[in-house]
N, C-alpha and C positions, 0 to 999 in steps of 0.2 A: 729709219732709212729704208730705201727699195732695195726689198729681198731679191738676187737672181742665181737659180737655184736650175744647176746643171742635173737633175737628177728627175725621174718621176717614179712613183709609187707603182711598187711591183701589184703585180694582179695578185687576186686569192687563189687558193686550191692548195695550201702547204699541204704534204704528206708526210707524216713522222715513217726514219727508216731507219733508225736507229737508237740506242737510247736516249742520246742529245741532239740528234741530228734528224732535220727535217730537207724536205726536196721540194720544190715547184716547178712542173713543166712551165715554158716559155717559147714553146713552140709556137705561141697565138701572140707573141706578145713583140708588140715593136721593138722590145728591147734585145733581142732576140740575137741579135749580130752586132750589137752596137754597144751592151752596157760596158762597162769597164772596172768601174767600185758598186759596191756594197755599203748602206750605210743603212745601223738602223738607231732607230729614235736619235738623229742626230750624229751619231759616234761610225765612225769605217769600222767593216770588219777588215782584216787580215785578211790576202789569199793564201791560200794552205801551204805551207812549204815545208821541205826539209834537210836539215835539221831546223824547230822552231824558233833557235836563235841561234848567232851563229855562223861557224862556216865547216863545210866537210873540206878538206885538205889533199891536194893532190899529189901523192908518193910518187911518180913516177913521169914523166912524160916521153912519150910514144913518138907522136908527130904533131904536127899543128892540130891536127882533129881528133886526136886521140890521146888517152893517158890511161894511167892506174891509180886506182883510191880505194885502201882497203875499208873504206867507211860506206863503198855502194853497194859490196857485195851482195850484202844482205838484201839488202833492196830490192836491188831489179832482180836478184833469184824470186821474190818471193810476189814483184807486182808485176815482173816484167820492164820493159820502156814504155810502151803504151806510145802516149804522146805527150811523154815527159819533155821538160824543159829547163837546159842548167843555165846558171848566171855566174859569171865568175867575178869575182872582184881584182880585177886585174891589177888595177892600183888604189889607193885610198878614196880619187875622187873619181872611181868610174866602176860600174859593173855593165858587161855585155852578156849579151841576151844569145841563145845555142839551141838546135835541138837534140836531142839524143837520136841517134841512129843506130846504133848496137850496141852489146855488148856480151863479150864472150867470157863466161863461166870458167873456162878450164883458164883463161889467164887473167880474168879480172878486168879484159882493157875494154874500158869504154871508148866508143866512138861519137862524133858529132856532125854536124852537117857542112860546116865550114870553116876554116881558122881565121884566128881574129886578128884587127884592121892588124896593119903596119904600127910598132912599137910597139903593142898591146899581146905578146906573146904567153906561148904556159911558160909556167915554171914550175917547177918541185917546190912545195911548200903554199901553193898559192892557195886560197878558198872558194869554194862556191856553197850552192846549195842548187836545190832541184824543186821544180812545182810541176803545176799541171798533171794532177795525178790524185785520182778520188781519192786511196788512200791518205794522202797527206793532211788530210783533214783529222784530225786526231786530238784537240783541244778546243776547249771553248774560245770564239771571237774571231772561230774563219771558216773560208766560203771557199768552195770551186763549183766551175760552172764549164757541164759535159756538153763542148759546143755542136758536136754532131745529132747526141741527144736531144738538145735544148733546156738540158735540165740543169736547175743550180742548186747545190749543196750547200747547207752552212749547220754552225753549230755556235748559237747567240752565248755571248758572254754571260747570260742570265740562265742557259741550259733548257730555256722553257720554249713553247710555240713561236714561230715567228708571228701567227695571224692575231698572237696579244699587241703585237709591236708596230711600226711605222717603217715599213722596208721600201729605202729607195735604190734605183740603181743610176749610175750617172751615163747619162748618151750623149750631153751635147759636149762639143769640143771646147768653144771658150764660150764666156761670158761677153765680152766684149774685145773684137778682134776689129783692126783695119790694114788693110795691105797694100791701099794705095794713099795718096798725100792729101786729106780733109781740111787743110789746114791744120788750125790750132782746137786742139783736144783738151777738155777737161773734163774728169773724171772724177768724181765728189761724193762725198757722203752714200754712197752703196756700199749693200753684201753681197760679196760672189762667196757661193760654198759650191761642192761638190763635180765640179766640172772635172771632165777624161781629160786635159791637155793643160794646157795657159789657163789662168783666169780673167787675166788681162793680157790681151799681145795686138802690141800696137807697135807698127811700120809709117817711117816714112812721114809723121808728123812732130809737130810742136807740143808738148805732153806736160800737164799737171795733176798728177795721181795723188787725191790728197783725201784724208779722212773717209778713208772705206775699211772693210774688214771681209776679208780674203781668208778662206779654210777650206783645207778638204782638195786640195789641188794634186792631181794624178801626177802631173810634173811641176808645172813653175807657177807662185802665186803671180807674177807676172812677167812677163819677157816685153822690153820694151828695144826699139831700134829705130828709136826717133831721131829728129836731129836737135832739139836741145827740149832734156828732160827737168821737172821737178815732180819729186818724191816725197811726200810728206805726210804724218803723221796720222798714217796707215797700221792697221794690225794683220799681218799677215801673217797662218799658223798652219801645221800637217800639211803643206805641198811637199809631195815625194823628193822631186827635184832640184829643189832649191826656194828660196825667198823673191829674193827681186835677182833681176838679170838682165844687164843692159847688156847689148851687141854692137857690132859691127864698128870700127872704124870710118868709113866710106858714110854713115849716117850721121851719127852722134858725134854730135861738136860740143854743148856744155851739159854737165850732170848734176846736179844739187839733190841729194841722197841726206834727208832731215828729220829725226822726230821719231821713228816708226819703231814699232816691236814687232820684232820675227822669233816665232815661239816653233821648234819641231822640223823645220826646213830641211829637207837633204838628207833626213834620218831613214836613209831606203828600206830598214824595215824588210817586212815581207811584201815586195812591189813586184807588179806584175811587169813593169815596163823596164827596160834598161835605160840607164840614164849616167848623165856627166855635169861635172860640177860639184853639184850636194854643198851648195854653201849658203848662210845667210844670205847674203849680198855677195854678187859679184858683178865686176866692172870687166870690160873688155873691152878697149880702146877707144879713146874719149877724148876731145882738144884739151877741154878743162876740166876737172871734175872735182867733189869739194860730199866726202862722207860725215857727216858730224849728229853727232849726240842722239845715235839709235841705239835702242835695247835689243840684243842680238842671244837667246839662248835653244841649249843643247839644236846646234846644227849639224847633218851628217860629217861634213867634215871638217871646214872653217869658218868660221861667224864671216869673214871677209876678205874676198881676194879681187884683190887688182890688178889684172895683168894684159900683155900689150902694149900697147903703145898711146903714150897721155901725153899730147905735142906740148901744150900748156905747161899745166899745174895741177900737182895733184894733190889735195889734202884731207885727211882722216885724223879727225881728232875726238876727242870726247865722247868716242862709243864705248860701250858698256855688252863685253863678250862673255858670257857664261858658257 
């Protein structure tokens, strides 16, 4: 099948600056302002976070922009904010994305730059974690990348050079996108890997996505908001965001969802992006729509949700959720 491959080959000049960790300026290099993953010989690395699994836990809340967590102290005593960046897992199928803005030592309370949407408040007890910060680079199979410098850090799962290895970084947005109405769309027998957004996202047509294989997706292996979809017998694997993801009501009148494996979806991981959903499949309001006999495992958060408004009929039958 035709390979399309969101990603291109980092330039040479790796520098070892540490015992596991090497650096390449990227000051010359297009990818400069635009990469977004790290992938080497095929496999994502991880961007650096911390803790490297996980969540730190917030003791106290301050105000919409502020808390206490006796798990940062250490931290920022000892790297600062910099231009650190927390994610909070606000609910099971959502983390939002923060900056840090202060935090004051003699009482532990961090600040942040703005408080989150409506319904998505702190609470005591709730988890995040924090990236964007050289330090956080601390094990082998993760990257950060000093965007003012232009320089990106990693430390390969293998601990040895990057310049033995195949290091891509991914810039293009999707693989195959349409946002106005082409008619009727079929999409067959291709690979999309490594794309920063969608790997497929298609608007506003007639859609049959059938035997491709989709990995490596930043957010959704595809996001579709046609008006009447078929799905089939697709492998779709590692999109941060979710697996397939139909939208809109106002579009999408019939859905036939048939055949596919979604391996990894929604597992957010250590992601740079915030993101909502996190599920194998999911449906968001459709006249008719008809889920059956997909192979559906370890998804962030549900192999399958349906929700909204289904005028028709809805039917799920004979999937297989690990």
């Amino acid at each position: 099948s035709q390979i399309l491959n969101g990603a291109i080959i980092a330039p040479s000049g790796w520098n070892q600056v540490g015992p596991s960790i090497y650096s390449l300026s990227l000051a010359s290099s297009s990818a400069a302002s635009s990469f977004k993953q790290v992938i080497v010989d095929g496999n994502r690395l991880d961007p650096a976070r911390t803790p490297n699994i996980g969540y730190f836990t917030i003791n106290q809340v301050i105000s919409p922009t502020s808390f206490i967590s006796s798990d940062t102290t250490s931290i920022f005593s000892a790297y600062g904010i910099g231009k650190t960046t927390i994610y909070f897992r606000t609910v099971n199928w959502r983390v939002d994305k923060r900056n840090v803005t202060g935090f004051d030592p003699t009482t532990n309370i961090v600040t942040f730059d703005s408080p989150l949407p409506a319904g998505y408040t702190l609470v005591a007890g709730q988890g995040f974690y924090l990236m964007n910060t050289k330090s956080f680079v601390d094990q082998a199979g993760e990257w950060f990348y000093d965007d003012v410098a232009k320089e990106l850090f990693v430390w390969l799962r293998s601990s040895d050079s990057p310049a033995s290895h195949i290091v891509e970084l991914s810039v293009i947005w999707h693989g195959l996108s349409s946002t106005a109405d082409p008619g009727t769309v079929i999409v067959e027998n291709l690979e999309f890997k490594n794309f920063r957004d969608n790997a497929v996202q298609l608007k506003n047509t007639t859609s049959t996505v059938r035997g491709n294989i989709i990995s490596n997706s930043l957010e959704r292996g595809m996001s579709l908001t046609s008006k009447n979809i078929i799905v089939e017998n697709n492998l779709i694997k590692d999109s941060y965001q979710g697996g397939i993801n139909i939208w809109r009501a106002d579009l999408v009148n019939t859905v036939d969802i048939k055949f596919n494996t979604l391996e990894n979806n929604g597992s957010l991981g250590n992601q740079a992006n915030p993101g909502q959903a996190l599920n194998g499949i999911t449906l968001n309001n459709s006249a008719a729509a008809t889920i059956t006999n997909n192979l559906i495992k370890n998804s962030g958060y549900a192999g399958i949700v349906a929700w909204g408004i289904v005028t028709d009929s809805l039917t799920i039958s004979s999937n297989t959720v690990e």
